[in-house]
C-alpha positions as CSV (number, residue, x, y, z in Angstrom):
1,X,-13.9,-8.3,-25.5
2,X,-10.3,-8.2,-26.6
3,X,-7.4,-10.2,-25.9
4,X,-4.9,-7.5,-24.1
5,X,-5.8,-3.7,-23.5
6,X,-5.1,-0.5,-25.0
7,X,-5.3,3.0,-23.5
8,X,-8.7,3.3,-24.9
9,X,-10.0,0.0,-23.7
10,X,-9.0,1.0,-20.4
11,X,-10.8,4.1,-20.4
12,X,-14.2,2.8,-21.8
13,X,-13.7,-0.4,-19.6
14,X,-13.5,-3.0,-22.0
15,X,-12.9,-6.4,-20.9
16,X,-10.0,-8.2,-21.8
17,X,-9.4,-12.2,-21.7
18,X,-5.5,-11.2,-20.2
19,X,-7.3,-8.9,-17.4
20,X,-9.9,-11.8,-16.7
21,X,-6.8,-14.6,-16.5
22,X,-4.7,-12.6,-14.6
23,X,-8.0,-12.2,-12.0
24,X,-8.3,-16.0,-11.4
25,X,-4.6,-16.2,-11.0
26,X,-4.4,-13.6,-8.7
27,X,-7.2,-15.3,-6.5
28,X,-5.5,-18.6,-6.9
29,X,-2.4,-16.8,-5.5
30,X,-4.2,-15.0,-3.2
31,X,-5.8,-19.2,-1.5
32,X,-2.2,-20.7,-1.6
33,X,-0.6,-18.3,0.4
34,X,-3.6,-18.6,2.7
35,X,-3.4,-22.5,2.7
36,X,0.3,-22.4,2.9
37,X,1.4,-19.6,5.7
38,X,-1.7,-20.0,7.2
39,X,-2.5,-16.0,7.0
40,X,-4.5,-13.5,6.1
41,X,-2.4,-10.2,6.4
42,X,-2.3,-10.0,3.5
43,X,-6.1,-9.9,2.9
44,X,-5.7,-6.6,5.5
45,X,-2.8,-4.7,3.5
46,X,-5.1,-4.7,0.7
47,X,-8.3,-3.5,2.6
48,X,-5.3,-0.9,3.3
49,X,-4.1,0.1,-0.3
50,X,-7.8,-0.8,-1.6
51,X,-8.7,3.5,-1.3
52,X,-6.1,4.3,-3.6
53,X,-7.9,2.5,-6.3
54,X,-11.4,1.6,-5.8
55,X,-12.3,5.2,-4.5
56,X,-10.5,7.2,-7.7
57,X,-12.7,9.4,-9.7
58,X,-12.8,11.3,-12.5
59,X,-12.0,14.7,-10.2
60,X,-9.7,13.5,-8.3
61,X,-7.5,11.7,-10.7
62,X,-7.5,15.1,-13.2
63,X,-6.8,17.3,-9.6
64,X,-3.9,14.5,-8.7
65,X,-1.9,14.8,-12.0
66,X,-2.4,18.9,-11.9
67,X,-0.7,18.5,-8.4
68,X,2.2,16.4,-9.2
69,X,3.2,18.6,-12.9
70,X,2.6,21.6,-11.3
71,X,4.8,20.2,-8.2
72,X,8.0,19.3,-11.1
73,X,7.5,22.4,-12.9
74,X,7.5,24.6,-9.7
75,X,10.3,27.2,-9.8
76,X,9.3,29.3,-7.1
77,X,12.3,29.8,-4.4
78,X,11.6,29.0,-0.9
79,X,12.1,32.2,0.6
80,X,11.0,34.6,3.9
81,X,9.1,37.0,2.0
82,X,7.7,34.8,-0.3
83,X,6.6,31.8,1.0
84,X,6.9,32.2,4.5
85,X,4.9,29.3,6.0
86,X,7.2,27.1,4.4
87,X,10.6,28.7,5.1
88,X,9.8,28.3,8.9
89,X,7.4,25.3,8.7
90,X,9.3,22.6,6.5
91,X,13.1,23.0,7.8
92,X,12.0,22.5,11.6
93,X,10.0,19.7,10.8
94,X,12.5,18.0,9.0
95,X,15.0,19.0,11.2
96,X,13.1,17.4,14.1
97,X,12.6,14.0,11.6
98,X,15.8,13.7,11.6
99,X,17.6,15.0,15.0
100,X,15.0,12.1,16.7
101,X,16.8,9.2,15.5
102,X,20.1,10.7,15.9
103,X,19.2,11.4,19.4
104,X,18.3,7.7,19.8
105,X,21.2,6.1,18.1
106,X,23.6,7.9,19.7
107,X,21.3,7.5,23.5
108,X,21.2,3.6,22.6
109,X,25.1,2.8,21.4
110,X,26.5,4.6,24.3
111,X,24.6,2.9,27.1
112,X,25.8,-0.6,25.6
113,X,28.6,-2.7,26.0
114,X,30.2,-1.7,22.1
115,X,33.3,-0.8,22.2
116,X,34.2,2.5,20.8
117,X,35.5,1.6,17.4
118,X,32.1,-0.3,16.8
119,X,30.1,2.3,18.3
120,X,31.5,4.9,15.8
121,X,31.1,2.8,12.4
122,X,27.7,2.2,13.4
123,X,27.0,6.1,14.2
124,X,28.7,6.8,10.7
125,X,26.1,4.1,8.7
126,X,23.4,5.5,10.8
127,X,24.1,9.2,10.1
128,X,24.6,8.3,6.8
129,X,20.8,6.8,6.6
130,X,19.9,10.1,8.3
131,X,21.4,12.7,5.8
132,X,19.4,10.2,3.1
133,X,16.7,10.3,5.1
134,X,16.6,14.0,5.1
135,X,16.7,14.3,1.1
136,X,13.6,12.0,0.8
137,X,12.1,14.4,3.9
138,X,12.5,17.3,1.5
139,X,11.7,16.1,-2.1
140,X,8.0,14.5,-0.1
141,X,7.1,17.7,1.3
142,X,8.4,20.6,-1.6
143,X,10.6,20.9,-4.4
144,X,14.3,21.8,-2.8
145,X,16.2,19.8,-5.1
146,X,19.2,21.3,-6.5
147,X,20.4,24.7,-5.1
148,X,17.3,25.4,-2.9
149,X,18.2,21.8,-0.8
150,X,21.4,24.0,0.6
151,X,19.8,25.8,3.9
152,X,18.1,23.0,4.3
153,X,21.0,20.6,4.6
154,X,23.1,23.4,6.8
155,X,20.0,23.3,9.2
156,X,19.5,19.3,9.2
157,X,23.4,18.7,9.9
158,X,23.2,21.1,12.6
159,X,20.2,19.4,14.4
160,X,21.9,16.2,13.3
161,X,25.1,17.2,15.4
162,X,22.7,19.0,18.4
163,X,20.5,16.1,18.7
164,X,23.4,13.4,18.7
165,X,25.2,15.5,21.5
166,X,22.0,15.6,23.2
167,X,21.9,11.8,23.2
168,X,25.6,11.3,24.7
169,X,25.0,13.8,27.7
170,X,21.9,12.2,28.6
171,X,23.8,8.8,27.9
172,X,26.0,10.0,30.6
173,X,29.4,10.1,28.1
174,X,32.3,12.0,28.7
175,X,32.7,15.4,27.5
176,X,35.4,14.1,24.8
177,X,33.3,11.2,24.2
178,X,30.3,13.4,23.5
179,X,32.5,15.8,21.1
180,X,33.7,12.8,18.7
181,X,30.4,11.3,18.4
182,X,28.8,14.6,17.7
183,X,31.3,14.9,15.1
184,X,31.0,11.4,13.5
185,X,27.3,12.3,13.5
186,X,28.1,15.4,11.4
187,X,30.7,13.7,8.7
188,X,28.2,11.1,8.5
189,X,24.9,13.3,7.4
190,X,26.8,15.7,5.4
191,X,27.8,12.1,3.2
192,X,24.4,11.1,3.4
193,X,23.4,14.6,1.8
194,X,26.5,13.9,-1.2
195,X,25.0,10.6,-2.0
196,X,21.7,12.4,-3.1
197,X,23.8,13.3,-6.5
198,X,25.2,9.6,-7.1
199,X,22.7,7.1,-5.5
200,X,19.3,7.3,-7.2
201,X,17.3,5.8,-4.1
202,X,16.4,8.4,-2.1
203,X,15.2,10.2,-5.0
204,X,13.0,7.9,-6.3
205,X,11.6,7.2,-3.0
206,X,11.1,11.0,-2.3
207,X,9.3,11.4,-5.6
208,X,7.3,8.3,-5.1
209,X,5.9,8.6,-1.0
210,X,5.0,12.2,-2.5
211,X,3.0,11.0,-5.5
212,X,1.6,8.6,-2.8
213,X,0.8,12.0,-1.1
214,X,-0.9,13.4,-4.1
215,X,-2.8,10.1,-4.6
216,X,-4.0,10.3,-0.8
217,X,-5.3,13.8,-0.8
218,X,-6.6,14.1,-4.0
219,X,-9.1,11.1,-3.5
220,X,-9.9,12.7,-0.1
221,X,-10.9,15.9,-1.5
222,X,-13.5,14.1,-3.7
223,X,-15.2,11.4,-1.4
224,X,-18.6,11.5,-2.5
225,X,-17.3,11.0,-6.4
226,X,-14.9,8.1,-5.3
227,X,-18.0,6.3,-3.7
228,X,-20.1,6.6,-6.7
229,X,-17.0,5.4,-8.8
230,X,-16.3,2.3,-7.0
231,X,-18.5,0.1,-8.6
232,X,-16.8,1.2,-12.2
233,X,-13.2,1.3,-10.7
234,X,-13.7,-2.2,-9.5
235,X,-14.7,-4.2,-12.5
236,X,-12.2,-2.0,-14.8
237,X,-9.0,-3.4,-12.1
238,X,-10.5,-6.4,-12.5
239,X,-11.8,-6.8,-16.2
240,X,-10.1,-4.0,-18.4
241,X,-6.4,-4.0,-16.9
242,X,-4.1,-6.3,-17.7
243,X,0.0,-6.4,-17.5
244,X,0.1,-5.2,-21.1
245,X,-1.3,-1.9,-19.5
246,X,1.8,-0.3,-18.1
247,X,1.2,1.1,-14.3
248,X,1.8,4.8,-13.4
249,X,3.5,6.7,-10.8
250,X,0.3,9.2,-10.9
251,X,-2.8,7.8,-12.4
252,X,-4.2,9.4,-15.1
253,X,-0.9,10.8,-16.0
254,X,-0.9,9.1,-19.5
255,X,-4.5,10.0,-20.9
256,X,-4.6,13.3,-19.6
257,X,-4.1,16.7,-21.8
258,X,-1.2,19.2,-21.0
259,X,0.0,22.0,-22.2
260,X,3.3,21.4,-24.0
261,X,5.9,21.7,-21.6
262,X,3.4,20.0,-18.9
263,X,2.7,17.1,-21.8
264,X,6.9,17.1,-21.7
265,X,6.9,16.8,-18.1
266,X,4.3,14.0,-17.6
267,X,6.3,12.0,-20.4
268,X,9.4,11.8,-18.4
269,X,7.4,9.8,-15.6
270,X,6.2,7.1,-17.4
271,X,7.5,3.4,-17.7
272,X,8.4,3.0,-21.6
273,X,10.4,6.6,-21.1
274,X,12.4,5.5,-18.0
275,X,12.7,2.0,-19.4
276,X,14.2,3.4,-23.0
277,X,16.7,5.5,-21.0
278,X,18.3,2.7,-18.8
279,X,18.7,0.4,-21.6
280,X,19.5,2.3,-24.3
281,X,20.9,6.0,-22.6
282,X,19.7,9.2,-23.5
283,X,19.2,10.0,-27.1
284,X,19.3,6.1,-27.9
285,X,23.2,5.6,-27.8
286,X,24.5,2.4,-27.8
287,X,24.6,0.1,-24.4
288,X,27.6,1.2,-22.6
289,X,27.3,4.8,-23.3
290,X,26.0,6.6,-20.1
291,X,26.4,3.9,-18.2
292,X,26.5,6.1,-14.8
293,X,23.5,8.0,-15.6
294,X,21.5,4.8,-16.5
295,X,22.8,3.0,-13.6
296,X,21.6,5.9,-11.5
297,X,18.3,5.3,-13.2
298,X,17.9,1.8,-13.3
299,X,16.2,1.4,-9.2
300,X,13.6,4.3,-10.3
301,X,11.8,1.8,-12.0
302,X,10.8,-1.0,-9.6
303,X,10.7,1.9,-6.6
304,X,8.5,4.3,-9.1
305,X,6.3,1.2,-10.8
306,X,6.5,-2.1,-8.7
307,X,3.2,-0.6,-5.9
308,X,1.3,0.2,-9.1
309,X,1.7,-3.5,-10.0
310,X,1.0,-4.7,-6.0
311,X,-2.1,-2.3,-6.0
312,X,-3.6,-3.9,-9.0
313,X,-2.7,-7.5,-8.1
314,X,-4.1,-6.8,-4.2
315,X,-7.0,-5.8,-5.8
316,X,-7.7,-8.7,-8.4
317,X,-6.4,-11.5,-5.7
318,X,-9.3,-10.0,-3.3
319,X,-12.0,-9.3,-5.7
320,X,-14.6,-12.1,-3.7
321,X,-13.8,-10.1,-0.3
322,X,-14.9,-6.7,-2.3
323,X,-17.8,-7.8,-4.0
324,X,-20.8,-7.5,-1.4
325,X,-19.8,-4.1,-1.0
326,X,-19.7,-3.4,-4.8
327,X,-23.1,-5.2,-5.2
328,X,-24.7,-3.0,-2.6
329,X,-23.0,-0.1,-4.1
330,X,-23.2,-0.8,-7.9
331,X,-27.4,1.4,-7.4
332,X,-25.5,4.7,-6.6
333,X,-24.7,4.8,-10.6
334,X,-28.4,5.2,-11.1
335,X,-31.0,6.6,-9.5
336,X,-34.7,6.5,-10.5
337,X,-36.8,9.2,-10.2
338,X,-40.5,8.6,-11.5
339,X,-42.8,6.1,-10.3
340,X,-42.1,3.8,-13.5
341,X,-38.1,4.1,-13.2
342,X,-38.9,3.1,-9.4
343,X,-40.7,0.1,-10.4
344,X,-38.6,-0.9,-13.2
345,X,-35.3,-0.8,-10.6
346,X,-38.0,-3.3,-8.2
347,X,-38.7,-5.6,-10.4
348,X,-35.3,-5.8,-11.9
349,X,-33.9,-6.4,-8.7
350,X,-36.3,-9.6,-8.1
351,X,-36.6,-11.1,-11.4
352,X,-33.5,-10.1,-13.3
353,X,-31.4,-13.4,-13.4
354,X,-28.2,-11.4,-13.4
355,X,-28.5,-9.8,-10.3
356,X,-30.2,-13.2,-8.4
357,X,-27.0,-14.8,-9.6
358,X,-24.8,-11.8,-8.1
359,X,-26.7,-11.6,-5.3
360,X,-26.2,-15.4,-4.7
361,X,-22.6,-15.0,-5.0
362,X,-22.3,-11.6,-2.7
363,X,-24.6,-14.0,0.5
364,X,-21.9,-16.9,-0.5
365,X,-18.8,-14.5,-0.3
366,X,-20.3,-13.2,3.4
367,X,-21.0,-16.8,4.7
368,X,-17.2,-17.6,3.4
369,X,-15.9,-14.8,5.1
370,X,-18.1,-15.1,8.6
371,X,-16.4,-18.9,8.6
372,X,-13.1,-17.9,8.1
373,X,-13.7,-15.0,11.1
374,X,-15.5,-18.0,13.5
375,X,-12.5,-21.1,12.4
376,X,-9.7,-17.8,13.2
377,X,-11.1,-17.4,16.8
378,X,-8.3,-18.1,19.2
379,X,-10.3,-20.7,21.3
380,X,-11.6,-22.8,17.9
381,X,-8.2,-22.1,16.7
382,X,-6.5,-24.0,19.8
383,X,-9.3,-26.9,19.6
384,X,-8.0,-27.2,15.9
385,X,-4.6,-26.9,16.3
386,X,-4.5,-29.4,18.7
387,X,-6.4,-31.9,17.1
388,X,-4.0,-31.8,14.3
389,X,-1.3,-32.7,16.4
390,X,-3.0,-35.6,18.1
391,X,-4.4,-37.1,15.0
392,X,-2.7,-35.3,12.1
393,X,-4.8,-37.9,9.4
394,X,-8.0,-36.7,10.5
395,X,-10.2,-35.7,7.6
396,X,-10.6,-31.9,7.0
397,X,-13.9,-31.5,7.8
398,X,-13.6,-33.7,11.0
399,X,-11.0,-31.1,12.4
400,X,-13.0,-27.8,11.3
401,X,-16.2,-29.2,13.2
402,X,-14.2,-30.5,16.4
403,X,-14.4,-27.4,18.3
404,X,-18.1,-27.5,18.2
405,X,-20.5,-29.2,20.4
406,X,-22.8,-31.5,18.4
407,X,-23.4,-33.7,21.5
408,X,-26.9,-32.4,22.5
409,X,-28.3,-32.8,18.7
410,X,-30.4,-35.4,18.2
411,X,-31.7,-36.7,15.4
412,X,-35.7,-37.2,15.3
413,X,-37.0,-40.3,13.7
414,X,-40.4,-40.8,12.0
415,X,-43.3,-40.5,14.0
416,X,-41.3,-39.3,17.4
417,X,-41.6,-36.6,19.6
418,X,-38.8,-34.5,19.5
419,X,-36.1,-35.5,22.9
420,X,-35.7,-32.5,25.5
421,X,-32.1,-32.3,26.0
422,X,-30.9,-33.0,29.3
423,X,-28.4,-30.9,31.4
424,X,-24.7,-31.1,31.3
425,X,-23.3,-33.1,34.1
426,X,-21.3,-31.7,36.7
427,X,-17.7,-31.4,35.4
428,X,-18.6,-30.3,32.2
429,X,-18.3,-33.3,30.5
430,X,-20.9,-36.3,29.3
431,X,-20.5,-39.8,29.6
432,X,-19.3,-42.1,26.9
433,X,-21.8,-43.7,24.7
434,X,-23.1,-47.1,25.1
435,X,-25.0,-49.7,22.6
């Protein structure tokens, strides 16, 4: 065991006491917010994000960084004779992504009771959203940054402008009316698509919903691998990374081997690269050197590197949620074959004291979680809710076993005959007790 992780440890899934403290913290984190919003959503988002991590192989994390370096290096033009299927495909899609909301903003703002001066500064800022909108479309789906984003951009705008008019005339506007909101629609997208050069949002969220692409596919096309990897992928998130191991866009980008200008590439994506280059500018120049360029920089990093942190955490604050189905999956590692290697994996299963004490603590993680579904029920839920509010110092275990009927238990004595119990009265309800 070592105290915080390296690359290495990573790989051979070497525990560390940072990964193991930052586990219990997580959970501890994960029990107040529980306690204190009463919630559990966010128990479901990480059910949610919980593919991305647990169901990573070997495959499909060497296929995901191939896809993303080849997607950066890609200098092929986006042409009719050349790549056909996505000079027709991607522009009308994108166009359509975009002319639906400016179809509905311009429907919506019309048919209230704005007046015209605020219904044209809010068309602007919307437009503007759409023409950023737009660039994200296009850096998600292929590489048109640059030149190749030009017939693109003509195509949007004039969707953009279509769609907006469309709005107005089904609004019922005036044919003036319809012209200067179409216009405003126009000057607005057309700023949205300058922006793209000076404001580094877009871009970073472009680049990072299409490494969430890559990440999505790429553990889809290797299922059966991801299954059998779960049990390894779990205790490494939860044993062998810690904070000192620094999260990628692209997993496996920083252990894998590229060619030269791929290994150049990869470099530029990760953390200590982008990190060096806001703080200290290109070529390490001093502080205020570059400050436009490292400004432009600066939101890549929580946009590119903050989810690789919340899919980690989500993963570490839920690990008691996970662990039946890790237990019950941790056997598709190994498989006997012979008669002895059968009875070997029987008898291990029965006598070893490791996996009695894990299979204690995978029955107790079910039985928590079953309670926690029964006390959620909307009709328990009521009962409890409002015996809180009608006796608020009630003691906890009092309130949790309120909405059950313990009435018709009875308790059998020494030498008695157990008592058949008797029918509910009519009404529903039974008579107080008496001495």
């Amino acid at each position: 065991m070592r105290w915080i992780s390296t690359p290495e440890s990573v790989e051979n899934n070497e525990p560390t006491v940072l990964a193991i403290v930052e586990t219990v913290l997580a959970v501890a984190a994960y029990w107040g917010i529980a306690w204190w919003f009463d919630t559990h959503i966010h128990l479901l988002v990480s059910i949610c994000v919980a593919p991305l991590l647990l169901l990573r192989s070997k495959e499909s994390t060497e296929k995901g960084v191939r896809w993303f370096v080849d997607y950066w290096e890609d200098e092929t033009e986006i042409t009719l004779r050349g790549t056909p299927i996505l000079f027709w495909g991607i522009p009308p899609l994108a166009g359509l992504a975009c002319a639906a909301p400016a179809y509905g903003l311009a429907y919506v703002l019309l048919t209230t009771s704005l007046t015209d001066k605020d219904i044209l500064w809010i068309l602007l800022a919307g437009s503007i959203g759409i023409g950023i909108l737009s660039t994200m479309i296009s850096l998600t789906t292929v590489n048109v940054w640059n030149a190749r984003i030009s017939p693109s951009a003509e195509l949007l705008t004039i969707s953009v402008g279509g769609a907006t008019a469309a709005g107005g005339m089904a609004a019922g506007g005036e044919g003036t009316t319809i012209l200067v909101v179409a216009a405003v629609a126009v000057v607005g997208t057309r700023v949205g698509f300058a922006l793209r050069e000076v404001v580094s949002v877009p871009f970073s969220v472009g680049f990072w919903l299409r490494s969430l692409g890559i990440r999505i596919l790429a553990t889809l096309r290797y299922p059966v691998q991801g299954i059998k990897s779960l049990p390894n992928n779990w205790r490494r998130i939860l044993l062998a990374v810690d904070s000192h191991h620094a999260p990628e866009l692209v997993p496996g980008m920083a252990i894998h081997h590229f060619p030269v200008e791929g290994q150049e590439t990869a470099e530029a994506f990760f953390l200590s690269t982008v990190a060096k280059e806001v703080f200290y500018g290109e070529g390490g120049e001093i502080w205020w050197a570059d400050w436009i360029a490292r400004l432009f920089l600066f939101p890549v990093i929580p946009i590119f590197f903050l989810p690789g942190l919340f899919y980690r955490w989500s993963i570490k604050s839920t690990c008691w949620f996970y662990l039946p189905l890790v237990y019950l999956g941790n056997g598709l590692r190994w498989r006997p074959h012979t008669d002895k290697e059968k009875a070997f994996l029987v008898i291990t299963l029965h006598k070893s004291r490791e996996e009695s004490f894990r299979r204690w603590i995978a029955i107790l993680t079910v039985l928590i979680t079953v309670v926690i579904t029964v006390i959620n029920h909307p009709a328990i839920f009521k009962e409890i809710a409002s015996l809180r509010e009608s006796a608020p110092y009630a003691p906890p275990l009092l309130v949790y076993l309120w909405p059950f009927d313990l009435s018709t238990l009875h308790i059998v004595g020494k030498g008695e005959a157990p008592a058949t119990p008797s029918p509910l009265p009519r009404g529903g309800q039974f008579p107080p007790f008496t001495d």
